[in-house]
C-alpha positions in Angstrom: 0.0 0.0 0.0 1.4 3.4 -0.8 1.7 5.7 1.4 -1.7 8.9 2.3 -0.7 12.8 2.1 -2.4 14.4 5.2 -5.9 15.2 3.3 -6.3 11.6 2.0 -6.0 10.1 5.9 -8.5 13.0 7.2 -11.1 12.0 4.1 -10.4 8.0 5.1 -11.2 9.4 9.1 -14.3 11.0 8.5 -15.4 8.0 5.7 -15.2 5.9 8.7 -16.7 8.2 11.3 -19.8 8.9 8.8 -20.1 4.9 8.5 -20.5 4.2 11.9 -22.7 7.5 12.7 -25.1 6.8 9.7 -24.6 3.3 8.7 -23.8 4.4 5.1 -21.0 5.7 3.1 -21.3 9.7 2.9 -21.7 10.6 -0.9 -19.2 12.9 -2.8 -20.9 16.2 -2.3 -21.2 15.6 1.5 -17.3 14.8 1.7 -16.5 17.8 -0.2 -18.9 20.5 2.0 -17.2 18.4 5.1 -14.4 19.8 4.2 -15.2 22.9 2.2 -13.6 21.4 -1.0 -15.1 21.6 -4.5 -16.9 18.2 -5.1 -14.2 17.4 -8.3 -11.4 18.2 -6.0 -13.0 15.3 -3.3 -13.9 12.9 -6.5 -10.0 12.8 -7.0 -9.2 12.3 -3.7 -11.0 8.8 -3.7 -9.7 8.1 -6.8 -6.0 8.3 -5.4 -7.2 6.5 -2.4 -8.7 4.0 -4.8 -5.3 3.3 -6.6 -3.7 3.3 -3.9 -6.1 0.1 -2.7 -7.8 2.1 0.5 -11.5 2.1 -1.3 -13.4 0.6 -3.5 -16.3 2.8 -5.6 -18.9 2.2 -7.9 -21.0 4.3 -10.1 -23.6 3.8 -7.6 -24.3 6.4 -4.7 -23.0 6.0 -1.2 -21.0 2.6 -2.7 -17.9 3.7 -1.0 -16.4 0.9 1.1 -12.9 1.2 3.5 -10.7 -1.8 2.4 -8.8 -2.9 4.8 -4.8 -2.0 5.3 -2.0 -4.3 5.6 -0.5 -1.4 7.2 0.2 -1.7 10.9 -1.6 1.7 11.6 -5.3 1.5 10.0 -5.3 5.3 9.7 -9.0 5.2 9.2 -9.8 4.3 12.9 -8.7 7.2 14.4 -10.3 11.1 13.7 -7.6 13.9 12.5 -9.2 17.1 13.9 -7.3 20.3 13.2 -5.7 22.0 16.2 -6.7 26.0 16.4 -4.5 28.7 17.1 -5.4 32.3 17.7 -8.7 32.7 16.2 -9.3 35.7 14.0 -12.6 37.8 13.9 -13.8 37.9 10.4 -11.4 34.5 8.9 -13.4 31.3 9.1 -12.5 29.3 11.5 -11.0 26.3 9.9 -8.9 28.4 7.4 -5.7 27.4 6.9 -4.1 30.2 9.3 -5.8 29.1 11.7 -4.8 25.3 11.9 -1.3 24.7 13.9 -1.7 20.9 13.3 -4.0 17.8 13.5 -4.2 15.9 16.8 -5.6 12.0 16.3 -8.7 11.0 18.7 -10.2 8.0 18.7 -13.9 8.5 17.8 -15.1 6.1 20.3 -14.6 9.1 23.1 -17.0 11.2 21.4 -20.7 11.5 23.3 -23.7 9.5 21.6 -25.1 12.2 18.8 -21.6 14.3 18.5 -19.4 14.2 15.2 -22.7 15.8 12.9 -20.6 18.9 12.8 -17.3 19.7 11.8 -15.0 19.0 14.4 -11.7 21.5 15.3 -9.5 21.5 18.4 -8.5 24.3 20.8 -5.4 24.6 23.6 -6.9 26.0 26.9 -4.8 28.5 28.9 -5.4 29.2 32.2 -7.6 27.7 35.0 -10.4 29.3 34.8 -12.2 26.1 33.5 -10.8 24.2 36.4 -13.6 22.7 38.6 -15.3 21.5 35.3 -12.5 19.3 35.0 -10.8 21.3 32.1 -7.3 22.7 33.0 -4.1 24.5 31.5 -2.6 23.3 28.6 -5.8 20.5 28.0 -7.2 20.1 24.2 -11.2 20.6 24.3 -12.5 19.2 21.2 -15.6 21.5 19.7 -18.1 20.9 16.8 -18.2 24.1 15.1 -22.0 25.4 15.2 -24.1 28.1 16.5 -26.8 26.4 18.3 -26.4 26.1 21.9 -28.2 25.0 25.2 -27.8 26.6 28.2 -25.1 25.6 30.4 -23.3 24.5 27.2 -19.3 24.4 27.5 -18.6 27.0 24.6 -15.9 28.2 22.5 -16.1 31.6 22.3 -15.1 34.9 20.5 -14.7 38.5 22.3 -13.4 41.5 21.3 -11.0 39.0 18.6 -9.9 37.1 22.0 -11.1 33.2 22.1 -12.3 32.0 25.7 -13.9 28.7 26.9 -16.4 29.4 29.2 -20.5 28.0 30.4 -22.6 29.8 28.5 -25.6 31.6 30.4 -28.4 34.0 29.0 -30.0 37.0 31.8 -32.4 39.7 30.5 -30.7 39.5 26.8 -27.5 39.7 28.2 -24.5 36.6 27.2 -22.9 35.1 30.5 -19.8 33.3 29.9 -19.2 31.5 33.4 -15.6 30.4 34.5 -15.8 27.2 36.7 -13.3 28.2 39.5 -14.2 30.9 42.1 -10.8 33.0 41.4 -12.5 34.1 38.1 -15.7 36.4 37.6 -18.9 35.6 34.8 -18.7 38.2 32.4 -21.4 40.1 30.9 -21.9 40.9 27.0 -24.5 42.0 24.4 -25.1 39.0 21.7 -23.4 41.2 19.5 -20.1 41.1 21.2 -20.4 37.3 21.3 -19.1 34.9 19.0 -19.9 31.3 19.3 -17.5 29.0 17.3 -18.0 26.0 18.7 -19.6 24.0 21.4 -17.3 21.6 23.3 -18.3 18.0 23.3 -14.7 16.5 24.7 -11.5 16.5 25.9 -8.1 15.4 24.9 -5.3 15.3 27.8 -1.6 14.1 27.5 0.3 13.6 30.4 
């Protein structure tokens, strides 16, 4: 088997994420708005993947099917999920400038229902997060979207600064809640509130 470039392992990830989620291959179209390709430039990325001997494809829809590797690492089993840096107001989030690499997480640690949405990864700082479980220098892994509950564990956007705080509504006012006494909520107009993501894991190394 020859060797996958960086893109072919993350379409081969989320092949096999969509599999197990929907029980049925995603289609063409649904790869390429996954990840905000045109749908000719995702057509010939399966057909590398099929020379190389990764999937097989019909002419028929959803007929993609993962072979399996004879490589020692089945690639396919794991999730690459891009790794955010500082967030920009006004870039879209995934945008290239904004990736500092791909972390791997095994899907399986993802909450029943999660994975519908694009997926990124942020660095926390600090410990404002701390009695939720979430301290410095952990990886919180967010779907990118803009619906919300409240209490929600949220990556947000204010004043082009990115936090990860509960999210709270009073009198149509925004609350972003630390867990940890040391820190005060703060207080903002929906206008000065960006929600990027809403943060369904966490990755820690030790």
């Amino acid at each position: 088997m020859k060797g996958l470039t960086t893109k072919q392992q993350e379409i081969l990830d989320f092949i096999d994420q969509f599999n197990r989620r929907e029980g049925m291959a995603p289609t063409v179209y649904e790869i390429a708005d996954y990840f905000d390709i045109k749908s000719a430039t995702a057509f010939a990325h399966l057909r590398a993947l099929q020379r190389k001997g990764y999937v097989s494809r019909t002419s028929k829809a959803r007929s993609l099917t993962l072979l399996r590797s004879d490589s020692p690492r089945h690639l396919s089993l794991t999730l690459s999920i891009p790794l955010l840096g500082r967030i920009s107001a006004g870039v879209p989030l995934l945008a290239e400038e904004h990736v500092e690499s791909t972390i791997k997480f095994d899907p399986t640690l993802l909450p029943k229902g999660a994975g519908g949405h694009k997926l990124f990864a942020l660095r926390v700082t600090g410990e404002s997060m701390r009695d939720l479980g979430i301290i410095d220098g952990d990886v919180v892994i967010a779907e990118q979207r803009d619906d919300w509950s409240i209490g929600d564990i949220v990556v947000a956007l204010v004043d082009n600064e990115t936090t990860v705080k509960s999210l709270y509504v009073h009198n149509n006012q925004i609350e972003l809640r630390p867990a940890n006494a040391d820190y005060k909520p703060q207080f903002y107009t929906p206008d000065q509130v960006y929600i990027q993501g809403v943060v369904v894991a966490l990755n820690r190394t030790y």
